[in-house]
C-alpha positions as CSV (number, residue, x, y, z in Angstrom):
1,X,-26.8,4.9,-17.0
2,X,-27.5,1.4,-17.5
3,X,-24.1,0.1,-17.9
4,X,-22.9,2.4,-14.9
5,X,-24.9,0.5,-13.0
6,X,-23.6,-2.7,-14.6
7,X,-20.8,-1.7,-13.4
8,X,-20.8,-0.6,-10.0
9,X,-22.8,-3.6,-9.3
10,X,-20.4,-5.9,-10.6
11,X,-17.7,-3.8,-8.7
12,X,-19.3,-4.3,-5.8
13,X,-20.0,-7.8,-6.3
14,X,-16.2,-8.4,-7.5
15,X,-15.3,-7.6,-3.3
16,X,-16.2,-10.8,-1.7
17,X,-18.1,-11.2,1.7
18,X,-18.7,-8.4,4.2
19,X,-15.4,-7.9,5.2
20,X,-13.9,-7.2,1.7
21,X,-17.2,-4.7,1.1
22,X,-16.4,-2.7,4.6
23,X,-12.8,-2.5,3.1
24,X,-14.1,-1.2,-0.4
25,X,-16.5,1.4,1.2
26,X,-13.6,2.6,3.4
27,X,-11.1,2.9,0.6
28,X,-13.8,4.6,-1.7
29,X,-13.5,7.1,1.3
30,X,-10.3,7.9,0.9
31,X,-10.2,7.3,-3.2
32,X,-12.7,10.5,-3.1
33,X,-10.8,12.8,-0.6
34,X,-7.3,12.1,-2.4
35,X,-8.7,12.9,-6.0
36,X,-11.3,15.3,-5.4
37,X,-10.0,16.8,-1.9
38,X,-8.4,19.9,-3.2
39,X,-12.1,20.8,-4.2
40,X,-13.5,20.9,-0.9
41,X,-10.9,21.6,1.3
42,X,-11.5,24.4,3.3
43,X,-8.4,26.7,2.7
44,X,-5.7,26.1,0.6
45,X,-2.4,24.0,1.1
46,X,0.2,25.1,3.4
47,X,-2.2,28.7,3.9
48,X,-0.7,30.3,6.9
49,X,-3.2,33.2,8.6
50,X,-4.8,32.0,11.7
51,X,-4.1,32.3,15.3
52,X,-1.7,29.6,16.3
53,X,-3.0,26.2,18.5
54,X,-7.0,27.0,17.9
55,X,-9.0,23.8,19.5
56,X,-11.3,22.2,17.1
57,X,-14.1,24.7,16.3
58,X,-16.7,25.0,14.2
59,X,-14.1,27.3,12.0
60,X,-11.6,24.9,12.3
61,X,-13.0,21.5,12.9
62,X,-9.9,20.0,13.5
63,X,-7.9,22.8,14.9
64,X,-5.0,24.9,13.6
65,X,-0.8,24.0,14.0
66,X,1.7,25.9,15.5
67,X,2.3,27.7,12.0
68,X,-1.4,28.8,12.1
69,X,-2.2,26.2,9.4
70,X,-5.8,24.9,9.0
71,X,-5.0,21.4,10.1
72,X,-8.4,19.7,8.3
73,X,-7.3,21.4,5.5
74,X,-3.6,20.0,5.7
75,X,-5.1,16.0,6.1
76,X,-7.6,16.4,3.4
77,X,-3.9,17.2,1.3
78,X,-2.0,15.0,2.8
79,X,-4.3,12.3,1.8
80,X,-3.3,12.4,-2.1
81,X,0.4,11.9,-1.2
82,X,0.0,9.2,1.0
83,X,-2.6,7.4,-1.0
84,X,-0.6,7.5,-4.2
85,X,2.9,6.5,-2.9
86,X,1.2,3.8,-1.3
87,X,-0.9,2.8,-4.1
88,X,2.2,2.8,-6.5
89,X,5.0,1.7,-4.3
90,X,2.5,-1.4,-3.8
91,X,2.3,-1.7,-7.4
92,X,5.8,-1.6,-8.4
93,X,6.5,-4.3,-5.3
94,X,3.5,-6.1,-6.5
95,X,5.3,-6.2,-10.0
96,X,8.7,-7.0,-8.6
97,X,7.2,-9.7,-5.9
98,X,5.4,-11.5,-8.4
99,X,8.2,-11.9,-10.9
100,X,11.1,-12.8,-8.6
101,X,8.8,-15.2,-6.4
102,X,6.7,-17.0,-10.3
103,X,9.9,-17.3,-11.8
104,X,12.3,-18.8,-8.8
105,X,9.1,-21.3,-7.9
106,X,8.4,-22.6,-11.5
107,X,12.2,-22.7,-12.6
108,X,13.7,-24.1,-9.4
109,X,17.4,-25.2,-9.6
110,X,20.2,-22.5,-10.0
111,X,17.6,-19.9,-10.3
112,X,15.8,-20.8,-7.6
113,X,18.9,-20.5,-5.2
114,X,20.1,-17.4,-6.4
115,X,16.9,-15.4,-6.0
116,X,16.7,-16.8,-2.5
117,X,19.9,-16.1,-1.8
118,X,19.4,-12.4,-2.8
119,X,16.0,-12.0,-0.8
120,X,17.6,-14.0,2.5
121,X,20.5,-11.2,2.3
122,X,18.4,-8.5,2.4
123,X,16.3,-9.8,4.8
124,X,19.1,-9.7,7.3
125,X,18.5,-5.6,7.4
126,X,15.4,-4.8,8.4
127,X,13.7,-2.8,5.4
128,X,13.0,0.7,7.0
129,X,16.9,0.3,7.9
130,X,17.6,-0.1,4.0
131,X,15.5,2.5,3.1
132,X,16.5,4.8,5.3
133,X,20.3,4.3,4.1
134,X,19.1,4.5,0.7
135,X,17.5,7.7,1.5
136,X,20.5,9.2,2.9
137,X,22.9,8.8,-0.1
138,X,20.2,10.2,-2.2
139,X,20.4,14.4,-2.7
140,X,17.3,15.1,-2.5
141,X,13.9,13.0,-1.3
142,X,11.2,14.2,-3.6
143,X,7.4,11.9,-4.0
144,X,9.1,9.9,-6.9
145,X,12.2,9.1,-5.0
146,X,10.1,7.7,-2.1
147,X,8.1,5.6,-4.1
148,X,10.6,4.1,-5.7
149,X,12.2,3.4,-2.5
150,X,9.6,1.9,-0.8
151,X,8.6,-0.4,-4.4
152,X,12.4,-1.6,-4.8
153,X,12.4,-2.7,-1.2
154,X,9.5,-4.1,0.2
155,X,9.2,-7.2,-2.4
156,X,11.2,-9.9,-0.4
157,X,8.0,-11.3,1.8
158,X,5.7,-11.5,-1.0
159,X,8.7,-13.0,-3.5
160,X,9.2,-15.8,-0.9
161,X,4.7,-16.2,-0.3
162,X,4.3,-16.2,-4.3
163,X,7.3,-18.7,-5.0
164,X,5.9,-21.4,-2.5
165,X,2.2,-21.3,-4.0
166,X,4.1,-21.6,-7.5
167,X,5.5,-24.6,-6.3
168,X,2.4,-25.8,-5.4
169,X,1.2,-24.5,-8.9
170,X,3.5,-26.5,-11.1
171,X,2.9,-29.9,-9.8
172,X,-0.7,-29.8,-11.1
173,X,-2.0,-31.8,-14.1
174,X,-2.7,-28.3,-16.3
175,X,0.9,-27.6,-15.9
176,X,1.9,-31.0,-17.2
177,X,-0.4,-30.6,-20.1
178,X,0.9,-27.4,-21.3
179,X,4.3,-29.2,-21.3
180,X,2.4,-31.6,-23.2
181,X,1.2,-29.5,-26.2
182,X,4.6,-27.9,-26.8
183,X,3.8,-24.5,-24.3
184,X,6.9,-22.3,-23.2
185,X,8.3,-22.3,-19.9
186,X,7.6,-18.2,-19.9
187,X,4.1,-19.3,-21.6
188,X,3.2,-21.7,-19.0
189,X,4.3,-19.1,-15.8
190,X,2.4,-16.2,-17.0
191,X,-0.6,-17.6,-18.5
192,X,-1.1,-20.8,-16.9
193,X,-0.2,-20.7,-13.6
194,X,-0.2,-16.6,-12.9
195,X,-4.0,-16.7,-13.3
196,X,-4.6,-19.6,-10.7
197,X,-2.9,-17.6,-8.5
198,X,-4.4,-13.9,-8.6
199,X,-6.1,-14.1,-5.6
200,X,-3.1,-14.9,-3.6
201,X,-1.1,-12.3,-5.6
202,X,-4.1,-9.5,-5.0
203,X,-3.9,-10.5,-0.9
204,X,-0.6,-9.9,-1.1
205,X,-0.7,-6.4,-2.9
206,X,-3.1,-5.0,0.1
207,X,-1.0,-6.6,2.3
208,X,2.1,-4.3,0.6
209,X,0.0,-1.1,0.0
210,X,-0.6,-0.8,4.0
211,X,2.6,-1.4,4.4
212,X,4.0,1.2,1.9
213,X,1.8,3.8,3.3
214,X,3.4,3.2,6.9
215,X,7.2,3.2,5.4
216,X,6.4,6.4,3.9
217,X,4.6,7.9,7.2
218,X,8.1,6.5,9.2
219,X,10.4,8.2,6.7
220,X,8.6,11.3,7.2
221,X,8.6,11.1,10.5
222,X,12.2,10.7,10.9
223,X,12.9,13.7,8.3
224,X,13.7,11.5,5.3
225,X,10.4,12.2,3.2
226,X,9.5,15.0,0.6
227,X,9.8,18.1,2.7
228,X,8.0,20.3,0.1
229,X,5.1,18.2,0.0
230,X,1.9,17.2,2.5
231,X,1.5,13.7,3.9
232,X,0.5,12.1,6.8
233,X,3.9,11.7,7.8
234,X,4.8,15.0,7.4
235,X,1.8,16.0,9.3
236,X,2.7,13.6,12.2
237,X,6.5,14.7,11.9
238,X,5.9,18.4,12.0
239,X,3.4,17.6,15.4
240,X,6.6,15.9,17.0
241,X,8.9,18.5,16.2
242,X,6.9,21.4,17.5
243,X,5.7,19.2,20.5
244,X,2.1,19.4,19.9
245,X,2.4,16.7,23.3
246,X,3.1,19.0,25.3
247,X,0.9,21.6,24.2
248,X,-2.2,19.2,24.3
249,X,-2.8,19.7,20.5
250,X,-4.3,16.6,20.6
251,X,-6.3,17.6,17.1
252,X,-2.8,17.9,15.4
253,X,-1.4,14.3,16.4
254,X,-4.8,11.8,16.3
255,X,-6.3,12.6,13.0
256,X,-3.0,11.6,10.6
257,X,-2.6,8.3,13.2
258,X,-6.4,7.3,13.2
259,X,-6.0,8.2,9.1
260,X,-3.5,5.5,8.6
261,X,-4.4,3.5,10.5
262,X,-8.0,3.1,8.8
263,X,-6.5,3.7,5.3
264,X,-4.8,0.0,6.2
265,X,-7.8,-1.5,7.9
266,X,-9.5,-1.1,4.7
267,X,-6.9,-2.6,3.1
268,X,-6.1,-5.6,5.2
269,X,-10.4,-6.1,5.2
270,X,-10.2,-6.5,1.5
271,X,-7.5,-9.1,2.2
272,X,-9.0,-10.8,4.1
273,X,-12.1,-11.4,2.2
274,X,-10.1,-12.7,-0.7
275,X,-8.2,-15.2,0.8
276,X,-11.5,-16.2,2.6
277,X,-13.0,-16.9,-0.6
278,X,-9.7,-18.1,-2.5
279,X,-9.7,-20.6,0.3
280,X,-13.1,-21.3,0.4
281,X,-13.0,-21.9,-3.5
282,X,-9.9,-24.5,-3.1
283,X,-11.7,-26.6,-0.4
284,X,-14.6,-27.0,-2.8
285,X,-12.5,-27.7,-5.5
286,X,-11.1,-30.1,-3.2
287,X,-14.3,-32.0,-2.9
């Protein structure tokens, strides 16, 4: 019990200022529902038995579909899917990001030009507009398939944000005195300057995660995501399609928007609390 408590307090402590702690508490929400949800849920996934567009009751606190599908039920489901393809698609941009933009900032030159090159080309498409043609050649568009998608595509922005702070990165004196003592160029990018850095990087991977989660909610919405599975986009799609508008079924269209859209306030609270304190560290360091 002791060293629980070490560590949830160091956790807790690890989240800096009050923003950064809202976003924790919000994304410890969600963390819960998306691993544990399937235990509380009220009925099983896709369970079809109830009369069709039911108001929120105390049955159904969030109504039923136009299949007669719980739609509480339904969210609590869809919350794994879209937590995980954002959490990993963020990762493997994260990964991507980080590599491109370290090794184009330290090396400069050639290198430098080509990776820039490559990111200002894709640039010129907007990114749902690539993945949606990517989607399309694919033959089928399972929860792998997305992820991958989103991961492989939404790097450019942070390439270009972690290149310029590695430039910044290599003209300071550390950097000099690893070239000094003999240090590799590979050394000296992933355990000099990539440490100095984390803070920016970890701003940066919230900043992708939100934004992962809302690519995979658009590709849903326009047909393109994993049809066999839950999401909020799915949920959100399949309210549009059966124009829950027009029927007033207000309870099917608000909860999957107000979910995402909290899912990335927590998110962009946690970066925002660590660039706070990244810059707050830097002025000081400054002085």
């Amino acid at each position: 019990m002791p060293i629980i408590k070490q560590f949830l307090k160091a956790s807790w402590s690890a989240f800096p200022g009050t923003k950064g702690k809202m976003g924790l508490i919000i994304l410890l929400i969600f963390t819960v529902i998306a691993l544990f949800g399937s235990w509380f849920a009220p009925y099983p996934k896709n369970f079809i038995g109830f009369d069709s567009w039911l108001p929120p009751s105390f049955s159904h606190w969030l109504g039923t579909d136009s299949y007669g599908q719980d739609v509480l039920s339904q969210m609590i489901y869809g919350t794994r899917t879209s937590f995980w393809v954002g959490i990993l698609a963020g990762l493997i941009t994260t990964v991507i990001g980080v590599t491109v933009g370290v090794v184009s900032g330290f090396k400069g030159g050639w290198i430098e030009e080509s990776l820039m090159r490559i990111v200002d080309l894709f640039l010129i498409i907007p990114t749902l507009a690539l993945m949606i043609i990517l989607a399309s050649f694919l033959p089928s568009m399972g929860t792998l398939s997305t992820i991958l998608i989103i991961g492989s595509l939404s790097w450019l922005y942070m390439g270009r944000s972690i290149r310029s702070q590695t430039m910044s990165e290599r003209q300071s004196g550390y950097v000099e005195a690893a070239r000094m003592v003999g240090m590799k160029d590979t050394e000296i990018m992933f355990r000099e300057i990539l440490p100095n850095i984390v803070p920016v990087i970890l701003a940066n991977l919230v900043l992708v995660t939100t934004q992962a989660v809302l690519a995979e909610a658009g590709l849903s919405f326009l047909g393109l995501g994993d049809p066999t599975n839950v999401s909020w986009g799915t949920i959100l799609a399949l309210a549009n399609a059966n124009n829950a508008v027009l029927f007033h079924a207000w309870w099917w269209i608000l909860p999957p928007g107000l979910a995402i859209a909290f899912f990335c306030f927590g998110f962009i609270l946690i970066g925002n609390g660590i660039l706070e304190k990244y810059r707050a560290n830097r002025g000081n360091a400054a002085l």
